[in-house]
N, C-alpha and C positions, 0 to 999 in steps of 0.2 A: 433851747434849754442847754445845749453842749457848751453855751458862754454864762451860763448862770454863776453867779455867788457862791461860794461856800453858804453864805448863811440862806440866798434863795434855794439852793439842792436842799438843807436841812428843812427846808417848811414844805418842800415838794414832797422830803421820805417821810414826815410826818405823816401830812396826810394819805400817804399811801397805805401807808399803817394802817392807819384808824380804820379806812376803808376795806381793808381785808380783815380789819378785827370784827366790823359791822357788814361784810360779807355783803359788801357793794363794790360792784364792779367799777373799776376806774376807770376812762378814757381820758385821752390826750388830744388836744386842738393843733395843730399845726398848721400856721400860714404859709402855704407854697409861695404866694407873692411876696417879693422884700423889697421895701423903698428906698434899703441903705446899704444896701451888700453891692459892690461896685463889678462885680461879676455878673447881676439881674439885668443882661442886656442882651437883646436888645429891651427899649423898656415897654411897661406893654399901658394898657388903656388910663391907669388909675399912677399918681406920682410921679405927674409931667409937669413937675417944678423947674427951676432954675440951678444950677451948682451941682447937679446927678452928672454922674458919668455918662460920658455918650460913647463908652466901650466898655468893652469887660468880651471873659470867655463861658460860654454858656454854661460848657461841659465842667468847669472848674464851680460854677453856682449851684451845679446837681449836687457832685460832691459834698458841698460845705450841707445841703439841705440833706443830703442820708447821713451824713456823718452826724448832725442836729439830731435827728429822727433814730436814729442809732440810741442815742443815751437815756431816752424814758422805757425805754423797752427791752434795756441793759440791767439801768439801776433801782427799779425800785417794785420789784416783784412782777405780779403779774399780772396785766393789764387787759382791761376790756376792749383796746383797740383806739384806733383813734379815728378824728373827724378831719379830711383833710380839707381846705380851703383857700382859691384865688387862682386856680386853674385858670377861671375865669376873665383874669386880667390879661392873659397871653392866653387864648384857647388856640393857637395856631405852633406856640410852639412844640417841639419835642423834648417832651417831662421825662421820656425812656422811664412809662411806667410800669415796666415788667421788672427794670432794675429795682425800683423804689419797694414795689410789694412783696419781692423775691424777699430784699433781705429784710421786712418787717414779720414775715412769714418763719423765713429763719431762725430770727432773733425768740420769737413765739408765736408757731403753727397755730395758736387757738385765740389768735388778736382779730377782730373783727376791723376791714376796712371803710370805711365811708367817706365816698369825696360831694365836695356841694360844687360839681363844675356846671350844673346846668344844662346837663346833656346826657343822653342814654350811657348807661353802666358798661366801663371797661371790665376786661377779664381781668379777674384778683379783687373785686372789690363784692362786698357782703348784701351791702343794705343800699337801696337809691334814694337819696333824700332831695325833699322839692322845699326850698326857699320862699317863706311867707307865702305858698301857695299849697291847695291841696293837689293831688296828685291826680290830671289828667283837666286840671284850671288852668289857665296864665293869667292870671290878671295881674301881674306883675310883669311879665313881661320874660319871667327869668324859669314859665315852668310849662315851657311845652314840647319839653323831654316826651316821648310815649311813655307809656306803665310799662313799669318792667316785669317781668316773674318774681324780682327776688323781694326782701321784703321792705316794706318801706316807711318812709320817716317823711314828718314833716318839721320844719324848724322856724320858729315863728319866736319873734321876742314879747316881752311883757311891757314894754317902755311903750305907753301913748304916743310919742311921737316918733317912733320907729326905728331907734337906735337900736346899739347893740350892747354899747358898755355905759358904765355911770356918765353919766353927763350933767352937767347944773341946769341944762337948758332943755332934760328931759323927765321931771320930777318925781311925772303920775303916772303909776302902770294903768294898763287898761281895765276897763270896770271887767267884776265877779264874772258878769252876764255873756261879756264878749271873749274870756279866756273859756270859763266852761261852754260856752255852743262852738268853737273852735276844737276843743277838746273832743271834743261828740262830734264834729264831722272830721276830724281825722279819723278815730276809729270808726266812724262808718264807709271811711274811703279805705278800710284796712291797714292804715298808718298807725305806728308811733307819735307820737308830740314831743320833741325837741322844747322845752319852750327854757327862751333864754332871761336870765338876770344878770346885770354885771355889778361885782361887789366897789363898792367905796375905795377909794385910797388905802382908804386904814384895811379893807378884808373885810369889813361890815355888809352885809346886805341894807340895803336904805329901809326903815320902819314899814312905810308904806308898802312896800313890795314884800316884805316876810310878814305883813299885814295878809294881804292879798293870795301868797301862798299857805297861809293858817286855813283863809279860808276856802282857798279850794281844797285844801285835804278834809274840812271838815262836809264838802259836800261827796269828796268821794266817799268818808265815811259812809254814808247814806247810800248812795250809788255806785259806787266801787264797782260793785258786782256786775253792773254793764258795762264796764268800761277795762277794766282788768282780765286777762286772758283772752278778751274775743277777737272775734273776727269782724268784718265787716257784713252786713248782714244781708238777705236776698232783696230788702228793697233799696234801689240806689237812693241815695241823698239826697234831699230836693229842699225846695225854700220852705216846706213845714218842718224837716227835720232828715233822721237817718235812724239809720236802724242796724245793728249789731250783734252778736249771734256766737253762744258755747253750746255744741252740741245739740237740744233739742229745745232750747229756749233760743226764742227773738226777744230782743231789747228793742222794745221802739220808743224812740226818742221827741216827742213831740214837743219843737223848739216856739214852733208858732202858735202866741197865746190867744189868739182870737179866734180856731178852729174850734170846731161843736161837734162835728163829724168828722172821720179821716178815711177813706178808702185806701186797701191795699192789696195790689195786684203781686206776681212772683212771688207769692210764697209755695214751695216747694213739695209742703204736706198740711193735713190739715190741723187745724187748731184745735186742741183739746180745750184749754180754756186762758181766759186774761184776767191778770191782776194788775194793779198800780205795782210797783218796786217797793214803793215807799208806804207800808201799810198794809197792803195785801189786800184792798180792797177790789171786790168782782167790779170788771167791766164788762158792759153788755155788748154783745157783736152779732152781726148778721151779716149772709152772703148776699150780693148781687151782681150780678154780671161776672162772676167768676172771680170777686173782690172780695175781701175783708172787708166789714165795713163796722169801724167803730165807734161809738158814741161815745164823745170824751167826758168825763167827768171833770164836773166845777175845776178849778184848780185856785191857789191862792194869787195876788197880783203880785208877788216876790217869786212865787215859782217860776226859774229859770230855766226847766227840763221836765216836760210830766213823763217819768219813764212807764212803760207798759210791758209787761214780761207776759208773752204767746207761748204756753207750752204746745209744741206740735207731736205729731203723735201719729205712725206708721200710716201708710195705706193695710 
């Protein structure tokens, strides 16, 4: 950003604007790896073309990248922090990441750090975020970091074929069914959902995708309430579903449509009573073997989550 435009800084302080007028927190992306700064050397896994420098001084690429990371956090109020990313391309070298978060700390004590290096959480940094994976999965390859304590994120994009920005050769975001039960096992893994769109040339979001975001706020309208402030809940997350938790309600999540019954063990007090989320209707339940066990109601063949709200209730 410290080589922006005059007219790109105007469309940056714009929306920084709007953003604190509408009292949403801004963050900032920065890519640690650079395939064109002739100081990115030695080079690392990813822009091993031909006509790159085969020198440069390391310490002189730190530089240019705090001096970068210096000016959103300068000019244009007050920031929710940024997302750092491409550790990952050189994870051997030395980032001297005590310099970089000293002065983003400096610049504003109350910026939240997040890096996606793919590895357990350095000191200075807020949130651990796991890459198209949920946290404590690999099936990627890129997510078998341990869990950490602090809190955490997953970051997952909306593009079918698994890009990251607009592409012509990536059209269709993923269906309704597989953004919302992704959304439901991050918070039942205790995550945040990162979930990425990249806009058009023009700044457009593509139809189809603010199609597709229409409709999942219209399903959080509905279920919102399981999925906004909680936690992750006492049963871990398995191939029927997950389960998520404010206080003295559990949100259970029942993703698998072909269940009749659902057993469930770790719950921590007992159940006063259940209802559907969506209607309020009684669900019937009984114990066995030290299990919940409940008997699902019909559901429709569009329902893509039967939630179940367990009020618990003291020993």
């Amino acid at each position: 950003m410290a080589d922006a435009t005059p007219y790109g800084k105007d469309v940056i302080r714009q929306l920084a604007d709007e953003c604190h007028r509408q009292d949403i927190k801004l963050f900032v992306y920065y890519s640690q790896l650079d395939w064109h700064h002739p100081d990115y050397y030695p080079l690392g896994s990813t822009g091993q073309w031909e006509g790159r420098p085969r020198n440069g001084q390391w310490s002189r690429y730190l530089d240019f990248m705090n001096a970068q990371l210096s000016e959103p956090f300068t000019n244009y109020g007050e920031l929710g922090g940024v997302w750092l990313d491409g550790m990952w391309d050189k994870p051997d070298a030395d980032w001297q990441l005590p310099t970089t978060y000293a002065l983003i700390h400096r610049l504003q004590p109350g910026a939240l750090i997040v890096s996606n290096h793919h590895k357990q959480p350095n000191p200075g940094e807020d949130v651990q975020t796991f890459e198209k994976d949920l946290p404590g999965e690999n099936a990627t390859g890129w997510g078998g970091a341990a869990v950490s304590q602090l809190p955490l994120e997953v970051a997952e994009t909306m593009y079918g074929g698994g890009t990251w920005g607009f592409d012509l050769r990536d059209m269709e975001p993923k269906s309704l069914p597989d953004l919302v039960q992704y959304l439901v096992r991050a918070a039942g893994n205790n995550a945040n959902l990162l979930l990425n769109v990249g806009p058009m040339p023009d700044g457009e979001i593509q139809p189809a995708f603010a199609n597709r975001l229409r409709e999942m706020g219209s399903w959080l309208e509905t279920y919102g309430e399981s999925i906004y402030g909680t936690q992750g809940g006492p049963v871990k997350p398995s191939g029927w579903g997950a389960t998520t938790r404010r206080g003295n309600l559990v949100y259970v999540h029942v993703l698998d449509p072909t269940l009749r019954v659902l057993a469930l063990s770790d719950l921590d007090h007992p159940v006063g009573n259940a209802h559907l989320l969506n209607g309020g209707a009684r669900v019937a339940y009984s114990f066995s073997q030290g299990s919940l066990v409940l008997d699902l109601p019909r559901r429709g063949a569009r329902d893509i989550d039967q939630v179940i709200v367990l009020q618990l209730v003291n020993h």
